[in-house]
C-alpha positions as CSV (number, residue, x, y, z in Angstrom):
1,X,12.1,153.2,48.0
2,X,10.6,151.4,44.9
3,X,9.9,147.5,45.6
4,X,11.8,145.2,43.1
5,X,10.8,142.1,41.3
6,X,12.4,139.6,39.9
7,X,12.1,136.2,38.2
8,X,15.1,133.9,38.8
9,X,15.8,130.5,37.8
10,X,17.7,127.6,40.5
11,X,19.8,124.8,38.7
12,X,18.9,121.8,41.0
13,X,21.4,118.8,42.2
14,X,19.8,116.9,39.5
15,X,20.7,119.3,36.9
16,X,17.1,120.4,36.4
17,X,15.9,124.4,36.4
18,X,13.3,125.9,38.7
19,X,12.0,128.8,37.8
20,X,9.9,131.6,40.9
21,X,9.1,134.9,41.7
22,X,10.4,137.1,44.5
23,X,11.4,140.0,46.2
24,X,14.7,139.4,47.1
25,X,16.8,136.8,45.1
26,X,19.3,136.2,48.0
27,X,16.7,135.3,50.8
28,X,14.7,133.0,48.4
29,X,17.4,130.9,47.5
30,X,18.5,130.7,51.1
31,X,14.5,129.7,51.6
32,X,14.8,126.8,49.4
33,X,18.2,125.8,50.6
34,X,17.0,125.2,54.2
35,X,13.7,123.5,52.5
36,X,10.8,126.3,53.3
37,X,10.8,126.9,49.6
38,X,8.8,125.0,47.1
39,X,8.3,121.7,47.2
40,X,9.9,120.8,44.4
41,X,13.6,122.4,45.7
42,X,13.1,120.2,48.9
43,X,12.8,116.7,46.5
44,X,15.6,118.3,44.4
45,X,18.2,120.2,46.4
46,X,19.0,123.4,45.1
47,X,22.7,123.8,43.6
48,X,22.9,127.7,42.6
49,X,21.1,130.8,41.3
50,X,21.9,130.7,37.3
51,X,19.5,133.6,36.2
52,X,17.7,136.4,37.2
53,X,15.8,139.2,35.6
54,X,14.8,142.5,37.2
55,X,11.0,144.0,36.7
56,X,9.6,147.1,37.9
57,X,6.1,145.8,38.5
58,X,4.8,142.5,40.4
59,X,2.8,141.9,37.5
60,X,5.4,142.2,34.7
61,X,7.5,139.7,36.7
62,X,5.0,137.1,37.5
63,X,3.8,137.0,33.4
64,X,7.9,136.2,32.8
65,X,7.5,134.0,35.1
66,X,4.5,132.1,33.5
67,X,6.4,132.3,30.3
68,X,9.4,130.8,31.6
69,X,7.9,127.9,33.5
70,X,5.2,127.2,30.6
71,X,5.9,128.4,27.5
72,X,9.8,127.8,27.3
73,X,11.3,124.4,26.7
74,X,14.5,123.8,28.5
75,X,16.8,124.6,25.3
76,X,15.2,127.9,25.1
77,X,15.7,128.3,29.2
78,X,19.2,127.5,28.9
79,X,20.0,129.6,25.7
80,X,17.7,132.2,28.2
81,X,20.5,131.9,31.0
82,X,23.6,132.3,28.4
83,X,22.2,135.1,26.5
């Protein structure tokens, strides 16, 4: 069985975006609903899963991930969710 990787984006209850990295989409978001995920989904509770991408390598997903978080601004995340 081939591991999977993925990137994902949370909208928050403040209607910001929180971009990570993970294994297993489901289980992460559960994470930061009961608060053991980051500590910035536990100062801004976490509403919904609105993207996620699918790599085949650890590495390709964490450098998506960098891009997100650093190099997009929110317009280009959001236009990133609706394409």
């Amino acid at each position: 069985m081939s591991e999977k990787h993925f990137v994902y984006m949370i909208l928050t209850s403040k209607g910001t975006l929180y971009c990570g990295y993970t294994d297993d989409v489901e289980k992460r978001f559960n994470e930061h609903l009961s608060g053991k995920g980051a500590k910035y989904t536990r100062a801004f509770k976490p509403v919904k899963v609105v993207y996620t991408k699918e790599f085949s390598s650890k590495s390709e997903a964490l450098k998506e991930e960098y891009r997100i978080k650093h190099k997009l601004s929110r317009k280009q995340k959001l236009e990133l969710i609706n394409s």
